[in-house]
C-alpha positions as CSV (number, residue, x, y, z in Angstrom):
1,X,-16.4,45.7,-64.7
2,X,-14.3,48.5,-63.7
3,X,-15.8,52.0,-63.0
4,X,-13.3,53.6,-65.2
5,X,-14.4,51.6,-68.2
6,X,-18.0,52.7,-67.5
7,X,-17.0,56.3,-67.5
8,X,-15.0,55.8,-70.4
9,X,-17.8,54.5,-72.3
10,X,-20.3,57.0,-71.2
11,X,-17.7,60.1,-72.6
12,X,-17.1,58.3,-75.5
13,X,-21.2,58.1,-76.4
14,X,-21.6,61.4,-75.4
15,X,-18.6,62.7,-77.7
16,X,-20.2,60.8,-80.7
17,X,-23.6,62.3,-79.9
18,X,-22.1,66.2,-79.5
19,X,-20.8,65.1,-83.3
20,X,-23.6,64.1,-84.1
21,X,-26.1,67.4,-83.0
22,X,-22.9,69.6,-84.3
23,X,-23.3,68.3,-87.8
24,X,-27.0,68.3,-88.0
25,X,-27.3,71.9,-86.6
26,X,-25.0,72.6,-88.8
27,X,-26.7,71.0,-92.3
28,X,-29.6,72.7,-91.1
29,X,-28.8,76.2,-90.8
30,X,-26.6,75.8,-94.3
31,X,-29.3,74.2,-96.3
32,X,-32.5,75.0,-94.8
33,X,-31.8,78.6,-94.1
34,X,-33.0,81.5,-96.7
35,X,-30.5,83.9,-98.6
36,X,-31.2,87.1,-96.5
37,X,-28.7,89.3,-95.2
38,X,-27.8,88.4,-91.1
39,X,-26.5,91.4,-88.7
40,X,-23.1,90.6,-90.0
41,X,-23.8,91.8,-93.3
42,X,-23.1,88.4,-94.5
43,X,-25.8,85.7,-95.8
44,X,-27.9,84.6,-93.0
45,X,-27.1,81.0,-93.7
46,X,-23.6,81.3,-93.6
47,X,-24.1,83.6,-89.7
48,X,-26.0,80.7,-88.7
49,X,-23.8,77.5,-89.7
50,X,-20.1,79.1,-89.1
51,X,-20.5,81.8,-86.5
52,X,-23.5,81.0,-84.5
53,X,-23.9,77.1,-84.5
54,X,-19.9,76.8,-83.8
55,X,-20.1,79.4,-80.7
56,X,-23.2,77.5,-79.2
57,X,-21.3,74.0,-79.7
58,X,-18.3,75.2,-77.4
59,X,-21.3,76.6,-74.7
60,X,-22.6,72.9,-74.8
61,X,-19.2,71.4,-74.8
62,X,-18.3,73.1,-72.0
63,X,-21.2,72.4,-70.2
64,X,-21.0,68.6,-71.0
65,X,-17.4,68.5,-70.1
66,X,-17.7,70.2,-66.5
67,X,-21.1,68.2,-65.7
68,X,-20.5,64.7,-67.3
69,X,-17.0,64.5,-67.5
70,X,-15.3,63.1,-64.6
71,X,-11.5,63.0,-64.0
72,X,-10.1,59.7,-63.3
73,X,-7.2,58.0,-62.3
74,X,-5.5,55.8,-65.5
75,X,-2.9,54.0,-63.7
76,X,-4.1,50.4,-62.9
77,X,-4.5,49.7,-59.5
């Protein structure tokens, strides 16, 4: 099997699992976080799930795309 195919494969699980830990960190801080008032002045569950969670997702993205990400070649060979 080509090498580009494995690669391909190998983003493409590791896209589907970033989707995956996005949306559960996200249920999480809406749903299982308490009413209180965050440093923002806005409810601490809403800080958490739309400022917070989305700001450490791009961190991990990043750091996923520059250390598992490779650039290849699509022109056949």
């Amino acid at each position: 099997m080509d090498a580009r195919y494995k690669q391909a494969n190998k983003e493409a699980k590791l896209s589907l699992l970033l989707t995956f830990i996005y949306l559960l960190g996200w249920v999480i801080c809406a749903y299982c976080i308490s009413d209180k008032i965050g440093f923002l002045g806005l409810p601490l569950w809403f800080e958490l799930s739309c400022i917070i969670v989305p700001l450490g997702f791009i961190l991990l993205c990043w750091l996923v795309v520059k250390f598992q990400f490779k650039n290849i070649s699509l022109e056949q060979k």
